[in-house]
Structure formats: structure tokens, C-alpha cells
Steps between C-alpha positions, in 0.01 A plus 500: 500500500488838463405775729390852393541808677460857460751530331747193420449209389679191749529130348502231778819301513467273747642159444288201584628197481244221405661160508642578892397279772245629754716533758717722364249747327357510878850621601547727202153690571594504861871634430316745208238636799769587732665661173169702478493595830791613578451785191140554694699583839770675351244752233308528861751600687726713300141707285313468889806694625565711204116632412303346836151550384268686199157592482284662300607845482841363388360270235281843395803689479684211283187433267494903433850560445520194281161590322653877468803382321333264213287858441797700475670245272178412272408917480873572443462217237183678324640831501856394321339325218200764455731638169483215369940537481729197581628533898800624542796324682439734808107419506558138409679542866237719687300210428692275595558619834145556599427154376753379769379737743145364443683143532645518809251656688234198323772273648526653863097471531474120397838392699330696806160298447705192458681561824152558683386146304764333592548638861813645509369816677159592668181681338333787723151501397401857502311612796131475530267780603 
């Protein structure tokens, strides 16, 4: 199995035994939920602590910055290869780091999503009126 994201690309590796008797898968998924859980309690309490909520304006200001970055990168980009001249070392680097910059902030908007998805810290719907 393979799961896309954003980003990266995770393989499954979960090991599941076929020729096991009943029983003992039963234990196994039991033992493997408390496994799951106890990484759902912990990410809730230590992000729930750490960030507490988000809500739109935050996710605004995340989507911008992140949206502001790839622009910087991709018109940096244009404007370095408008001669037509191989990139130099120091460009090659430029590049590089607004890439990353883009990157991270990419990152930081789909983990905070995930955390909402997953309920590791509250959403504030913004207020109506």
C-alpha cells in the first residue's frame, strides 16, 4: 500500500500475518489499537498544549506565506535563466533555498490540516455575522 501526500511518498509496512490463529490476530489488533492510541493521546496532548487551536485566519496566513514563497522561487527561477546562461553555483543555491523555503512552509500547512483531521488540536470556525 502506498499512501500519497503532498509531498512524500509513505509505503505501508505493516506485517500481517496470514496463517495465525484467530485468537491471536484478535489480540494483536487489540495490542496494535492501544499502540495507536496511545500516539493519538500523546500527538493530542503534547500539539493541544503546544499550538491549542487554529482557524481560519491562521490557515490564511499559512496558505499565503506558503503560496508567496513558490512565487518568489518560480519568478526568481524565470528571471535567472532569462539569458539563456548556465546558473551559477551561487544561483544554483538561491534556488535552492527558496525551494526549501517554499517546502517547509507547504509542509507546516498540510501537518496543521492533518492535526485538525486527526484531532490533535481544535478548529475555531470563524465568526458569523
Amino acid at each position: 500500500m502506498a499512501i500519497m501526500t503532498s509531498s512524500t511518498r509513505r509505503v505501508g509496512d505493516h506485517f500481517e500475518p496470514s496463517d495465525v490463529d484467530p485468537q491471536v490476530q484478535r489480540r494483536l489488533r487489540g495490542y496494535l489499537e492501544q499502540i495507536d492510541y496511545t500516539a493519538f493521546a500523546s500527538n493530542k496532548a503534547v500539539l493541544g498544549a503546544t499550538v491549542a487551536h487554529v482557524d481560519a485566519e491562521r490557515f490564511q496566513r499559512l496558505a499565503v506565506a506558503a503560496a508567496t514563497a513558490r512565487a518568489k522561487w518560480v519568478a526568481e527561477a524565470a528571471a535567472m535563466t532569462e539569458a539563456g546562461t548556465t546558473l551559477s553555483e551561487a544561483q544554483v543555491a538561491r534556488l535552492a533555498h527558496l525551494r526549501a523555503a517554499y517546502d517547509e512552509l507547504s509542509a507546516v500547512y498540510e501537518a496543521t490540516r492533518r492535526m485538525v483531521e486527526r484531532g490533535y488540536i481544535a478548529y475555531r470556525p470563524a465568526a458569523q455575522g
